[in-house]
C-alpha positions in Angstrom: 0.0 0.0 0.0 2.5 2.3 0.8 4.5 1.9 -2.8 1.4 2.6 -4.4 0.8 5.7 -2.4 4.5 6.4 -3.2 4.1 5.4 -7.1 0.8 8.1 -7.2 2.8 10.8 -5.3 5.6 10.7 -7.5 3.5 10.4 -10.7 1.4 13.5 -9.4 5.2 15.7 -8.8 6.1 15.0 -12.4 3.1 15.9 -13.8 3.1 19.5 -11.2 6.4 19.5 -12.6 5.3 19.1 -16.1 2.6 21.6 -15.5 5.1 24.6 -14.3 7.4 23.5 -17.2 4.8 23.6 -20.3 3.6 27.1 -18.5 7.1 28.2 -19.0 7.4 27.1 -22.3 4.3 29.0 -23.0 5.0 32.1 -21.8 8.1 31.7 -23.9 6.9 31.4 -27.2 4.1 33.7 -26.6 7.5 35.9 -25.9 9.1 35.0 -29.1 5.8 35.6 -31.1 5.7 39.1 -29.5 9.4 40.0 -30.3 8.5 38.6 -33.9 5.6 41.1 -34.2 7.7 44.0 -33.5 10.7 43.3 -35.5 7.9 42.9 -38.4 6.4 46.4 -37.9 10.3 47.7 -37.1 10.5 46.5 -40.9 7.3 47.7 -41.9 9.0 51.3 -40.8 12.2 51.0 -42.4 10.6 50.4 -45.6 8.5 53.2 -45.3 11.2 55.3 -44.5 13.2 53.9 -47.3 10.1 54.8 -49.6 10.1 58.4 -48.6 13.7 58.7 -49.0 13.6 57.3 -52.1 10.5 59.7 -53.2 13.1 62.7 -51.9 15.4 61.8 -54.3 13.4 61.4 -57.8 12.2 65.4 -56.4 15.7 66.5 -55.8 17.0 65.0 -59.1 14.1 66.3 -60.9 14.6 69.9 -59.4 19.0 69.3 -60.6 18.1 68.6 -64.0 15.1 71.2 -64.4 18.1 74.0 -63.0 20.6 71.9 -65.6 18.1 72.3 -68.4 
């Protein structure tokens, strides 16, 4: 009797520590998937940025040549 109450006491530790160690695993990813979402909209910036810089230049080189003209 006792190895059985041993047996379901160690079978309900792994599973607590199963529990605490899918949690953490969780909270991980969701990390991850949060990190991924900004270094997506940090993109989504840089290539609007890069758009408007580009857009500066066509004007700039169109004002060079009209002056050159």
């Amino acid at each position: 009797m006792d190895n059985i109450n041993d047996l379901q006491n160690s079978i309900s530790a792994a599973v607590e520590e199963q529990t605490v160690v899918t949690t953490d695993i969780s909270r991980s990813v969701s990390g991850v998937a949060d990190g991924a979402a900004g270094i997506s909209q940090d993109i989504g910036q840089v290539t609007d940025a890069a758009a408007a810089t580009m857009d500066g230049v066509t004007k700039s080189l169109d004002c060079a040549n009209r002056l050159n003209g």
